[in-house]
mmJSON file of the N, C-alpha and C atoms, coordinates in Angstrom:
{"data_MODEL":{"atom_site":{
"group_PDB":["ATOM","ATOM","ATOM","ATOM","ATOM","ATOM","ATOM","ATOM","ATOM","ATOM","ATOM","ATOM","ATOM","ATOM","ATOM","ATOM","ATOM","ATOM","ATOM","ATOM","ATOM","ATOM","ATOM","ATOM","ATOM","ATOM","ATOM","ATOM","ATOM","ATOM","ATOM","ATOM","ATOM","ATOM","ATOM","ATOM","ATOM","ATOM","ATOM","ATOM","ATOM","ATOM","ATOM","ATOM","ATOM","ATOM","ATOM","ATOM","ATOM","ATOM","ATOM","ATOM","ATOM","ATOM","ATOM","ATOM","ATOM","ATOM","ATOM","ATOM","ATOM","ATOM","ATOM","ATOM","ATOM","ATOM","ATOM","ATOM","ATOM","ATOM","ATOM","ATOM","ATOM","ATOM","ATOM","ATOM","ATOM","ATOM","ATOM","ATOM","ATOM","ATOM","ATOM","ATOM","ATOM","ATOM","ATOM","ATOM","ATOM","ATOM","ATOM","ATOM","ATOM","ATOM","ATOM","ATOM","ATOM","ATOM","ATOM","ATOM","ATOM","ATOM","ATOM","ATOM","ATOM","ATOM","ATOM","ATOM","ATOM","ATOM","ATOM","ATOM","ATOM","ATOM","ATOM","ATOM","ATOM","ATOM","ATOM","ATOM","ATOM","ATOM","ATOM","ATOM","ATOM","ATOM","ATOM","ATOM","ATOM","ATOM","ATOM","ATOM","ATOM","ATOM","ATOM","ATOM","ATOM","ATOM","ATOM","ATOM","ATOM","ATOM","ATOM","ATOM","ATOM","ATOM","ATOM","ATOM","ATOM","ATOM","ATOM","ATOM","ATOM","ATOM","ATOM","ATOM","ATOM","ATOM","ATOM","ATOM","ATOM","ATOM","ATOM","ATOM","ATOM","ATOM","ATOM","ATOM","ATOM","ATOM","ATOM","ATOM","ATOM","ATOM","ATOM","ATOM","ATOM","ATOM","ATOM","ATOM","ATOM","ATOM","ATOM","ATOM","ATOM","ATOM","ATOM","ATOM","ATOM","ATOM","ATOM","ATOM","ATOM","ATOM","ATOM","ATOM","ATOM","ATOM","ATOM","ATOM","ATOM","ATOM","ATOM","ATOM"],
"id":[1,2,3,4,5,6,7,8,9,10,11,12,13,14,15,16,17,18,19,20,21,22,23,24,25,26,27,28,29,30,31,32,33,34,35,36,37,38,39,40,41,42,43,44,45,46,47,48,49,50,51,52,53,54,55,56,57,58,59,60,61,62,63,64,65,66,67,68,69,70,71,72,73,74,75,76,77,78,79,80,81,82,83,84,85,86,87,88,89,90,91,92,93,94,95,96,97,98,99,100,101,102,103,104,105,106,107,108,109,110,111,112,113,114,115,116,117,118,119,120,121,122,123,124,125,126,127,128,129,130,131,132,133,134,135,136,137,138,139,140,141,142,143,144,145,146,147,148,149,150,151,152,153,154,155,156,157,158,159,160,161,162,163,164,165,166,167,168,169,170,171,172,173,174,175,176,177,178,179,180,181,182,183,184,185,186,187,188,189,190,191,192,193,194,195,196,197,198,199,200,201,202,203,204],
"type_symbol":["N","C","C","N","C","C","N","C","C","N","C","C","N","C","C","N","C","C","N","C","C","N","C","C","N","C","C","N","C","C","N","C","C","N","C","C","N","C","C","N","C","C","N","C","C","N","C","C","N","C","C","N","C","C","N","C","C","N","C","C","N","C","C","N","C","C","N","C","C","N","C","C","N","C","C","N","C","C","N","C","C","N","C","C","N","C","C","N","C","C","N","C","C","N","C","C","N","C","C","N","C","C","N","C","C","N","C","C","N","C","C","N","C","C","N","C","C","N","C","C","N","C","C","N","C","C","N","C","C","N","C","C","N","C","C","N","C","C","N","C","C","N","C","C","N","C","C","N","C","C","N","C","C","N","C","C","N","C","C","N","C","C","N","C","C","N","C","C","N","C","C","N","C","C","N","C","C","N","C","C","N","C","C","N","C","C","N","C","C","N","C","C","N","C","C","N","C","C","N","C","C","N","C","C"],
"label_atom_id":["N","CA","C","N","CA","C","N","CA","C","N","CA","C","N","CA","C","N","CA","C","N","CA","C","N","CA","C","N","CA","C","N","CA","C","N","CA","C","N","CA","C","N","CA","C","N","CA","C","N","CA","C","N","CA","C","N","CA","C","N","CA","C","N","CA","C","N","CA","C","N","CA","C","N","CA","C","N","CA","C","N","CA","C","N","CA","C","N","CA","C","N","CA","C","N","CA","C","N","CA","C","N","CA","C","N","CA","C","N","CA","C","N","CA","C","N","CA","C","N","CA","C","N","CA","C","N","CA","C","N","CA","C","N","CA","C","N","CA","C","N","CA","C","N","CA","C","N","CA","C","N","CA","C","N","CA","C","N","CA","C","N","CA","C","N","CA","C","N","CA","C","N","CA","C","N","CA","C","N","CA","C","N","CA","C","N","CA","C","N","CA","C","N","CA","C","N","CA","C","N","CA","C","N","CA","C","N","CA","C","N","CA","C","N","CA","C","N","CA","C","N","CA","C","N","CA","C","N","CA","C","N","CA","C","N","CA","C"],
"label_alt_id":[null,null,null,null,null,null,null,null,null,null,null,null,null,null,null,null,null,null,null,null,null,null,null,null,null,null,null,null,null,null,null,null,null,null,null,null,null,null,null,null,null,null,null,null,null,null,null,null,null,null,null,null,null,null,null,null,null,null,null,null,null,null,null,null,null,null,null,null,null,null,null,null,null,null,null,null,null,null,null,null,null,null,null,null,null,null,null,null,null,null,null,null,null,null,null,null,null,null,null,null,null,null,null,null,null,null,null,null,null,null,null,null,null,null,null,null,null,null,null,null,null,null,null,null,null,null,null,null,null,null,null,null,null,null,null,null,null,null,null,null,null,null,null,null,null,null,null,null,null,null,null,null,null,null,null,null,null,null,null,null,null,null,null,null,null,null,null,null,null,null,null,null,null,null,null,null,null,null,null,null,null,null,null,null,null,null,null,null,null,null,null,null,null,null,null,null,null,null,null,null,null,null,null,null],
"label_comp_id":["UNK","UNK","UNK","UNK","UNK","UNK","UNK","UNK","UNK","UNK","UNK","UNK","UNK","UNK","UNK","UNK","UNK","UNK","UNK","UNK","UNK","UNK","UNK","UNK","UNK","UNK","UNK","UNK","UNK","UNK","UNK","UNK","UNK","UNK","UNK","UNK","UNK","UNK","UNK","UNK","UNK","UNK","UNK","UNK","UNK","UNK","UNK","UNK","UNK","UNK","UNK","UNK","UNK","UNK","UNK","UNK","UNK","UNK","UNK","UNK","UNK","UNK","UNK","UNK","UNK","UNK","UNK","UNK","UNK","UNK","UNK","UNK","UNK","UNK","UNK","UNK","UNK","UNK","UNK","UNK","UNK","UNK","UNK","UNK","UNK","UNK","UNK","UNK","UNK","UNK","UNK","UNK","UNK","UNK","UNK","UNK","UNK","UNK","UNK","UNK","UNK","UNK","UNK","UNK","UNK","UNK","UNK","UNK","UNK","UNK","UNK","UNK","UNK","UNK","UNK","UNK","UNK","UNK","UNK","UNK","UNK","UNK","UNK","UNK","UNK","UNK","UNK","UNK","UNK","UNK","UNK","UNK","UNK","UNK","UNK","UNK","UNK","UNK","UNK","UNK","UNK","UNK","UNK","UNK","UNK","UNK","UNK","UNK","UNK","UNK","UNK","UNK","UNK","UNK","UNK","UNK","UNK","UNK","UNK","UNK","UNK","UNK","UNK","UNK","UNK","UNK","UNK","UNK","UNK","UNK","UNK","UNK","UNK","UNK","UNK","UNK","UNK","UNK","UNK","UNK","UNK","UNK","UNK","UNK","UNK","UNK","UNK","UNK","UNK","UNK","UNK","UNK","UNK","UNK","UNK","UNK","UNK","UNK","UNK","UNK","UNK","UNK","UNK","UNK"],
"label_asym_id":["A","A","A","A","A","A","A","A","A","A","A","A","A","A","A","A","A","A","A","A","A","A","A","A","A","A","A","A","A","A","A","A","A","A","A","A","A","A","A","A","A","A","A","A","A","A","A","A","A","A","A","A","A","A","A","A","A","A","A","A","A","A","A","A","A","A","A","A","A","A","A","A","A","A","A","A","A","A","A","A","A","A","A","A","A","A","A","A","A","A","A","A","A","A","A","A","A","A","A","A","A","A","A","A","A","A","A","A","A","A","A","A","A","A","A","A","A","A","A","A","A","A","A","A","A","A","A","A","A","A","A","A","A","A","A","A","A","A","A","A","A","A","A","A","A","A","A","A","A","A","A","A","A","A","A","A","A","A","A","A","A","A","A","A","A","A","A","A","A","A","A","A","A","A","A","A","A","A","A","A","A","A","A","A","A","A","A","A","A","A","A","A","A","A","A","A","A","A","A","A","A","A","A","A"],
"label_entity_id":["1","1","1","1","1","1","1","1","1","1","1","1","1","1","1","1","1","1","1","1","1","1","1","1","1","1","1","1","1","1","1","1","1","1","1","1","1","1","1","1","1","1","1","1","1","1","1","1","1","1","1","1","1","1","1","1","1","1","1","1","1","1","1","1","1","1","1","1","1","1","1","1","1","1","1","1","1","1","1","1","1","1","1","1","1","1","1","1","1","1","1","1","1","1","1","1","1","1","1","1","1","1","1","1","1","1","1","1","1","1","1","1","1","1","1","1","1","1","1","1","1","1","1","1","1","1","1","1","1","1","1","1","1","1","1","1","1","1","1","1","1","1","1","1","1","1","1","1","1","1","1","1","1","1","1","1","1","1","1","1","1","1","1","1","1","1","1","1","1","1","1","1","1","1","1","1","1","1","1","1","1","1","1","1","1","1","1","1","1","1","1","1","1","1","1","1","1","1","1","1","1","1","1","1"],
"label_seq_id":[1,1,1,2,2,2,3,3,3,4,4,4,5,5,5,6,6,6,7,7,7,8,8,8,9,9,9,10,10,10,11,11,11,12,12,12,13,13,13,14,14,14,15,15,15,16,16,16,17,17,17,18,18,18,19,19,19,20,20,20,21,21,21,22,22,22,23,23,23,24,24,24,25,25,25,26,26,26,27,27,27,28,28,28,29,29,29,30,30,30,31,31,31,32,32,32,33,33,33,34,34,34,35,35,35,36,36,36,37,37,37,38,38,38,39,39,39,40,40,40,41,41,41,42,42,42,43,43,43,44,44,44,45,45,45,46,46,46,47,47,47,48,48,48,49,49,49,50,50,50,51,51,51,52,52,52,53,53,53,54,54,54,55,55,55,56,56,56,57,57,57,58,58,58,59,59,59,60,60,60,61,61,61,62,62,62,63,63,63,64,64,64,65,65,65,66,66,66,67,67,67,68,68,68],
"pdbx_PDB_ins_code":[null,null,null,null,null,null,null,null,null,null,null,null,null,null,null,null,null,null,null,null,null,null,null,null,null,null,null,null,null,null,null,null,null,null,null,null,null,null,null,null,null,null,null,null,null,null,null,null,null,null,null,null,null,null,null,null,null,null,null,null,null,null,null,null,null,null,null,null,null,null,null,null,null,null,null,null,null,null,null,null,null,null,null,null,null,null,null,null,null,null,null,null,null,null,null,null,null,null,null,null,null,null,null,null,null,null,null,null,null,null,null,null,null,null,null,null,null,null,null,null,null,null,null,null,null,null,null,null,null,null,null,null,null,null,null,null,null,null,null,null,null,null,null,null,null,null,null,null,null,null,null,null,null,null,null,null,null,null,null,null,null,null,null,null,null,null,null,null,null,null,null,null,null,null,null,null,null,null,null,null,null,null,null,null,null,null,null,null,null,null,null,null,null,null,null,null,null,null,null,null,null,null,null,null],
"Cartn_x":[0.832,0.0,0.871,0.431,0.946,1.43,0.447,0.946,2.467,2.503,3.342,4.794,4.211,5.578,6.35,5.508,5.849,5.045,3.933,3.226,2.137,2.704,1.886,0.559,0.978,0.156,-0.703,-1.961,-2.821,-3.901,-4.36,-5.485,-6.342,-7.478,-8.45,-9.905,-10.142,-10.581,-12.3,-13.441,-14.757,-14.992,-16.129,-16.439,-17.023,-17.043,-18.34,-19.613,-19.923,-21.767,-21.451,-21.514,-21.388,-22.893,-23.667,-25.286,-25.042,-24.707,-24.536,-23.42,-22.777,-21.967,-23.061,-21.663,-22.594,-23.135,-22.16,-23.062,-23.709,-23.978,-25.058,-26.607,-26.127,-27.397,-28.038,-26.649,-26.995,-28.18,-27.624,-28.287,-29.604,-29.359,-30.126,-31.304,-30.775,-31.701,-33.06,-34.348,-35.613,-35.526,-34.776,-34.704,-33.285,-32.38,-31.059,-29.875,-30.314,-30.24,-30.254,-31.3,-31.131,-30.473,-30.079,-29.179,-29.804,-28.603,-29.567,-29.665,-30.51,-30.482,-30.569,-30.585,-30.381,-29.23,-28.223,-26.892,-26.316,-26.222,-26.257,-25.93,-27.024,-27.451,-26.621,-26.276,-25.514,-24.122,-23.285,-22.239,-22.371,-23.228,-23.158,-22.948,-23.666,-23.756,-22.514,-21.244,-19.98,-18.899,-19.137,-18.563,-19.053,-20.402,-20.361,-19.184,-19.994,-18.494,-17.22,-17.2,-15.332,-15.182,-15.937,-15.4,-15.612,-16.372,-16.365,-15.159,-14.392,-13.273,-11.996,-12.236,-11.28,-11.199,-12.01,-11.608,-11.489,-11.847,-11.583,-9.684,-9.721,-8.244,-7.464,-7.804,-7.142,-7.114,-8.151,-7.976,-6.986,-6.993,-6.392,-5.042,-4.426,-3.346,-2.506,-1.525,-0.833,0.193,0.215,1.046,0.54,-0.273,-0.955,-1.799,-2.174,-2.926,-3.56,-4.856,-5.73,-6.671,-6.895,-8.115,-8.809,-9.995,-10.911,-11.453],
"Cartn_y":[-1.192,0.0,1.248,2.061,3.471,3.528,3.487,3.754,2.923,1.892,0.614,1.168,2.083,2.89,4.145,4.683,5.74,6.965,6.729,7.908,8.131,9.277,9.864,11.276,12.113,13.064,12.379,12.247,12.076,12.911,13.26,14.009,13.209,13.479,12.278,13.285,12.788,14.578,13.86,14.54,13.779,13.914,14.35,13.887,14.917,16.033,16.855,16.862,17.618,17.223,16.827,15.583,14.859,15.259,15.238,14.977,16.788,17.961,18.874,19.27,18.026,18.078,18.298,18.543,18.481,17.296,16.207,14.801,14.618,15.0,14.178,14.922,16.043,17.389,16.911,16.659,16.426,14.733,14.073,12.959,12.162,12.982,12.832,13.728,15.502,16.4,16.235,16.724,17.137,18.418,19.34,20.364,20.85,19.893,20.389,20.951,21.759,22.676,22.477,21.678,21.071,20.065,20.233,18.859,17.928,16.804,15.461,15.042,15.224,14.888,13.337,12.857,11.375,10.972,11.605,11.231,12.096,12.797,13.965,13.096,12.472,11.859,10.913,10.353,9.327,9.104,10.969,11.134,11.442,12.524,12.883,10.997,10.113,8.861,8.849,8.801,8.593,9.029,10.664,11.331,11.699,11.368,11.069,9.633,8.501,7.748,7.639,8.751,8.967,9.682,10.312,11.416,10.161,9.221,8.246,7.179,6.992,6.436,7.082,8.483,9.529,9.654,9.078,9.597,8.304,7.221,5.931,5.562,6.295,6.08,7.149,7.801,8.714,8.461,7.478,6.838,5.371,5.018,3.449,3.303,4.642,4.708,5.866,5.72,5.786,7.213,8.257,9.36,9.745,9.054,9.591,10.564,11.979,12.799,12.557,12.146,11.866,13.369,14.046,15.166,14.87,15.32,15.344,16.73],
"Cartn_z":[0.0,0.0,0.0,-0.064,-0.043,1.231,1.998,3.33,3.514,3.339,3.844,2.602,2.063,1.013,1.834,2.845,3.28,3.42,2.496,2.603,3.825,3.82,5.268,5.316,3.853,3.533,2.439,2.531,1.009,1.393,-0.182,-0.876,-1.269,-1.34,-1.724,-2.01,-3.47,-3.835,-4.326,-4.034,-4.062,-5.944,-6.704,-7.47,-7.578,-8.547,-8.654,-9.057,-9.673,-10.593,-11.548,-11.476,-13.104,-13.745,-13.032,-13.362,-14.598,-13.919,-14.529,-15.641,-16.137,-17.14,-18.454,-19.882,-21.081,-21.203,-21.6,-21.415,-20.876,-19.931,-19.2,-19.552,-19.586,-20.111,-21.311,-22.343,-23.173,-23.392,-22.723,-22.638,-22.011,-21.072,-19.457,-19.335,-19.595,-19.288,-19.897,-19.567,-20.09,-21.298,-20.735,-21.414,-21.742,-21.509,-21.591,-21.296,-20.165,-19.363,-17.757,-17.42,-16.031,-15.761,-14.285,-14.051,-13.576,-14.245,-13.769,-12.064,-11.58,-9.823,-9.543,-10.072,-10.126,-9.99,-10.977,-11.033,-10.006,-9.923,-8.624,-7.466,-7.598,-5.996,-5.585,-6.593,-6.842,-6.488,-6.88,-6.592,-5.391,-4.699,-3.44,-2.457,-2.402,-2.122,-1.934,-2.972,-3.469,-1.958,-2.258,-1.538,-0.254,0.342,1.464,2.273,0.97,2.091,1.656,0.604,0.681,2.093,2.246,3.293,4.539,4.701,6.013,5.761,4.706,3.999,5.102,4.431,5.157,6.141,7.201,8.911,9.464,8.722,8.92,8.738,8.115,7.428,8.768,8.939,10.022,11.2,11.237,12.895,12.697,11.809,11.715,11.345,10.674,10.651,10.802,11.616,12.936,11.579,12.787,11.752,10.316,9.926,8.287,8.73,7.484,7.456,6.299,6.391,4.854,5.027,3.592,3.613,2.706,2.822,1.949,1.018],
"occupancy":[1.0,1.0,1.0,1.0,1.0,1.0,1.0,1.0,1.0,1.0,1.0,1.0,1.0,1.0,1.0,1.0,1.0,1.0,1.0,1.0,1.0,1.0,1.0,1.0,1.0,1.0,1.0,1.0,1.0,1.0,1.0,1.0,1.0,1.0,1.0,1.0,1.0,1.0,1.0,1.0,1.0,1.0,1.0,1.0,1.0,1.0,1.0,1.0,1.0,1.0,1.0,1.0,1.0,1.0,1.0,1.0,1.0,1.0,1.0,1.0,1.0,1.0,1.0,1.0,1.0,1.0,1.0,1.0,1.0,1.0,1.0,1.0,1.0,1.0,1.0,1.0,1.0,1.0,1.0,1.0,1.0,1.0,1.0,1.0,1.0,1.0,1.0,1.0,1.0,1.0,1.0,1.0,1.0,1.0,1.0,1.0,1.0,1.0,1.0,1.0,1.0,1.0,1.0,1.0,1.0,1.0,1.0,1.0,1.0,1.0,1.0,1.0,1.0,1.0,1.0,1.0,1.0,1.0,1.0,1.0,1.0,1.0,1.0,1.0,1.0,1.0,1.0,1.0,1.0,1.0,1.0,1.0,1.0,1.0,1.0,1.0,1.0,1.0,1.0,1.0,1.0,1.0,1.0,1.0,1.0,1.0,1.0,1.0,1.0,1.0,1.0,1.0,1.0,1.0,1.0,1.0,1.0,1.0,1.0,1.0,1.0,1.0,1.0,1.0,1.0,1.0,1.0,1.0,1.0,1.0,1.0,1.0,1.0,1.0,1.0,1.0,1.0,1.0,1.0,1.0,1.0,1.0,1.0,1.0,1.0,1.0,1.0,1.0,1.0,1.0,1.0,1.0,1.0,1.0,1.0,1.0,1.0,1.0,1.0,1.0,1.0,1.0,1.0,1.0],
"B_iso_or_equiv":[0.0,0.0,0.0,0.0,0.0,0.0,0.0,0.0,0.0,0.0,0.0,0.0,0.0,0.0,0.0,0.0,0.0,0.0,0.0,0.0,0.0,0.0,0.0,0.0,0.0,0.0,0.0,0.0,0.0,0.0,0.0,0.0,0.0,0.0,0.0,0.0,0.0,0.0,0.0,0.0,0.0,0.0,0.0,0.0,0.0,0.0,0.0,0.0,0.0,0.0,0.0,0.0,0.0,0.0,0.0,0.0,0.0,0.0,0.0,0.0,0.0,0.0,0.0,0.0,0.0,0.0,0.0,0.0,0.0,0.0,0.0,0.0,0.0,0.0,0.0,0.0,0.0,0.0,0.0,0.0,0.0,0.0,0.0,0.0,0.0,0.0,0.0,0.0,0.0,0.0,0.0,0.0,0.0,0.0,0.0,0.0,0.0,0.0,0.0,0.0,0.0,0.0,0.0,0.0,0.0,0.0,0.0,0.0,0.0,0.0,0.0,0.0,0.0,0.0,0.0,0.0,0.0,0.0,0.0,0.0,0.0,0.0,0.0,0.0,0.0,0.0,0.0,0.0,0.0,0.0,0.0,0.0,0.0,0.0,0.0,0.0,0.0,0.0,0.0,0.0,0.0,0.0,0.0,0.0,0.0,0.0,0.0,0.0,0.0,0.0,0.0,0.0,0.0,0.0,0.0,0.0,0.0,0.0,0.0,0.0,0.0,0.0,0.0,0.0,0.0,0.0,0.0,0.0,0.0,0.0,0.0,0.0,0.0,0.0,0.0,0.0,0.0,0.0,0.0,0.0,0.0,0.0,0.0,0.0,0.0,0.0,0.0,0.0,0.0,0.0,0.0,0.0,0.0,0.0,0.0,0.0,0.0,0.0,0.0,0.0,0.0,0.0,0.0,0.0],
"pdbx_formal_charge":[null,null,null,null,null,null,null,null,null,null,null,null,null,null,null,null,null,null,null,null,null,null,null,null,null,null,null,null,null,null,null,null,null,null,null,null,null,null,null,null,null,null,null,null,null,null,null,null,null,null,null,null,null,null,null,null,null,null,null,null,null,null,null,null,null,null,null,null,null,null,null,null,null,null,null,null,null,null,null,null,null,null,null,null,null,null,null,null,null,null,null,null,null,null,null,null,null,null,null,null,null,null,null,null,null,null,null,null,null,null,null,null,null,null,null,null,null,null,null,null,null,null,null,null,null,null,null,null,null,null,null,null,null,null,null,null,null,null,null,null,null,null,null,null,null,null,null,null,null,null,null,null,null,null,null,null,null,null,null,null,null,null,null,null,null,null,null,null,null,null,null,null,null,null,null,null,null,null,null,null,null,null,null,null,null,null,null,null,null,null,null,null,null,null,null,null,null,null,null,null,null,null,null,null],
"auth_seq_id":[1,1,1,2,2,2,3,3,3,4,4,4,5,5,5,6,6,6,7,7,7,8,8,8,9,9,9,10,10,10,11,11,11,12,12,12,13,13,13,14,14,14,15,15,15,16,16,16,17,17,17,18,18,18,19,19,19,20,20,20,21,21,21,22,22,22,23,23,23,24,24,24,25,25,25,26,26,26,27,27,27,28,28,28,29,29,29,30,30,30,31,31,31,32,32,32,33,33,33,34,34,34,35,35,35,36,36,36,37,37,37,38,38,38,39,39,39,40,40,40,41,41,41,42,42,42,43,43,43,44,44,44,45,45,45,46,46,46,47,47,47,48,48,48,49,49,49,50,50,50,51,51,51,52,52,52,53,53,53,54,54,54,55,55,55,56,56,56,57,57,57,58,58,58,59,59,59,60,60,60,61,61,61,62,62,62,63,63,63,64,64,64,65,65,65,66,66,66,67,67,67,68,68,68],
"auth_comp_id":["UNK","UNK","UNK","UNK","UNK","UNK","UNK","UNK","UNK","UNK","UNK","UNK","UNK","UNK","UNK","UNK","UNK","UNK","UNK","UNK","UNK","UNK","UNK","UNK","UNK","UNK","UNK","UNK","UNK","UNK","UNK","UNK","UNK","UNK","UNK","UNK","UNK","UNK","UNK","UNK","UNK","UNK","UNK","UNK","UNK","UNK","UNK","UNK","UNK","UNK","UNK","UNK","UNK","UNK","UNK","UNK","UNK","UNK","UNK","UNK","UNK","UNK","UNK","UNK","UNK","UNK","UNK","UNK","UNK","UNK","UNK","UNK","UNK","UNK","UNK","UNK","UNK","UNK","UNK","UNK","UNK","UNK","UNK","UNK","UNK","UNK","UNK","UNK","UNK","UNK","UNK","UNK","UNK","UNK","UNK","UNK","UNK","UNK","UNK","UNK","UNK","UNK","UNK","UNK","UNK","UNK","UNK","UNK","UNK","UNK","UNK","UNK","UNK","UNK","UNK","UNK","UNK","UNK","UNK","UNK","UNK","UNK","UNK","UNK","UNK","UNK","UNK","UNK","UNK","UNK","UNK","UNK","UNK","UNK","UNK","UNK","UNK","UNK","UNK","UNK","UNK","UNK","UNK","UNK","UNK","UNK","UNK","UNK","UNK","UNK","UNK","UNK","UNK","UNK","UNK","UNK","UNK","UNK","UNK","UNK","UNK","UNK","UNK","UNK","UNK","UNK","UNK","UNK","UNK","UNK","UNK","UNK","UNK","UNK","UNK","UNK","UNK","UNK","UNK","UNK","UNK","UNK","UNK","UNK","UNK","UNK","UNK","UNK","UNK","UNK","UNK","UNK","UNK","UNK","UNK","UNK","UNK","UNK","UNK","UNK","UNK","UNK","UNK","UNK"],
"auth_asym_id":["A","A","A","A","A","A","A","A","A","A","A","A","A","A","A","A","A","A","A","A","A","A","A","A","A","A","A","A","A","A","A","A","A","A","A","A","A","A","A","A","A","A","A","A","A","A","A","A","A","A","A","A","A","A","A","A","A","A","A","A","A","A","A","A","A","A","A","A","A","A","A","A","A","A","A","A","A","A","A","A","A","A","A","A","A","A","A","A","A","A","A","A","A","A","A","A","A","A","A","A","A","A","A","A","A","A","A","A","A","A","A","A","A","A","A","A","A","A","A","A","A","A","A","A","A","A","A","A","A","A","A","A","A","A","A","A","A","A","A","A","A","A","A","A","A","A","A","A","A","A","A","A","A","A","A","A","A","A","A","A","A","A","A","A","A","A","A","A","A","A","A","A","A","A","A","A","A","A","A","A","A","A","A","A","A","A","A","A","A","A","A","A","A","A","A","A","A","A","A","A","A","A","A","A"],
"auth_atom_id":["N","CA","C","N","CA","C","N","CA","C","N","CA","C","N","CA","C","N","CA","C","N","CA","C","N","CA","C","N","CA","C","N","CA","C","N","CA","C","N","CA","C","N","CA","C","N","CA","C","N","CA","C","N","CA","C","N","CA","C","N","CA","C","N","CA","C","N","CA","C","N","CA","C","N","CA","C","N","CA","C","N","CA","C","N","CA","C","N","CA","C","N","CA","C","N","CA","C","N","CA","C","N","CA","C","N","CA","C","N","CA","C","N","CA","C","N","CA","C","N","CA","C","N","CA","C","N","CA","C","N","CA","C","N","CA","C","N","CA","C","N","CA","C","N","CA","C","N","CA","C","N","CA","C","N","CA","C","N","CA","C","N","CA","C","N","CA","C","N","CA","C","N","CA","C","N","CA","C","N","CA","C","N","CA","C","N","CA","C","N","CA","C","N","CA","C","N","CA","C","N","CA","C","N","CA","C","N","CA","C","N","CA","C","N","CA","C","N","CA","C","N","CA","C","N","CA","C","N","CA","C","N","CA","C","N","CA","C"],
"pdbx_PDB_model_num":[1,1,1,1,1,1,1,1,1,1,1,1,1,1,1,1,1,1,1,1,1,1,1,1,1,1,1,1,1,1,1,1,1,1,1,1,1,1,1,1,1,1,1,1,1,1,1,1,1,1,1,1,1,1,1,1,1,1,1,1,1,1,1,1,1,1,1,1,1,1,1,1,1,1,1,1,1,1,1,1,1,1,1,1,1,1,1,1,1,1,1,1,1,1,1,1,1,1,1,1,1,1,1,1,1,1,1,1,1,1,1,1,1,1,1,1,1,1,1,1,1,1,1,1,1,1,1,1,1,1,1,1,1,1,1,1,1,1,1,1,1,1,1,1,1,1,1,1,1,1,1,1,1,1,1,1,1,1,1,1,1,1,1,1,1,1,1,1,1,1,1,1,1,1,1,1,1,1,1,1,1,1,1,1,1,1,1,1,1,1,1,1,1,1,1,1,1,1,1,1,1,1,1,1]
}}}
């Protein structure tokens, strides 16, 4: 693992609105223009338990700083 390499600082970066990309507008939207909240939801899902990933990781190993 990383850790077991040395690393002690990591970044760990969530996922934005995919739902509000062109593709997805383009594909997904009603009108084109709105975002998809479905997919939305989906990522938020994501990055809620990255972020429970992240403090999990901060309690379990010893001298590492993980952020979110």
């Amino acid at each position: 693992t990383l850790y077991n390499y040395g690393a002690r600082k990591v970044a760990l970066i969530g996922v934005g609105p995919v739902g509000c990309s062109p593709s997805e507008l383009s594909r997904y939207s009603a009108d084109g223009v709105t975002c998809v909240e479905r997919i939305n939801s989906a990522v938020q899902l994501f990055n809620n338990r990255l972020i429970s990933v992240v403090d999990h990781f901060n309690t379990n190993f010893a001298g590492a700083h993980f952020i979110y």
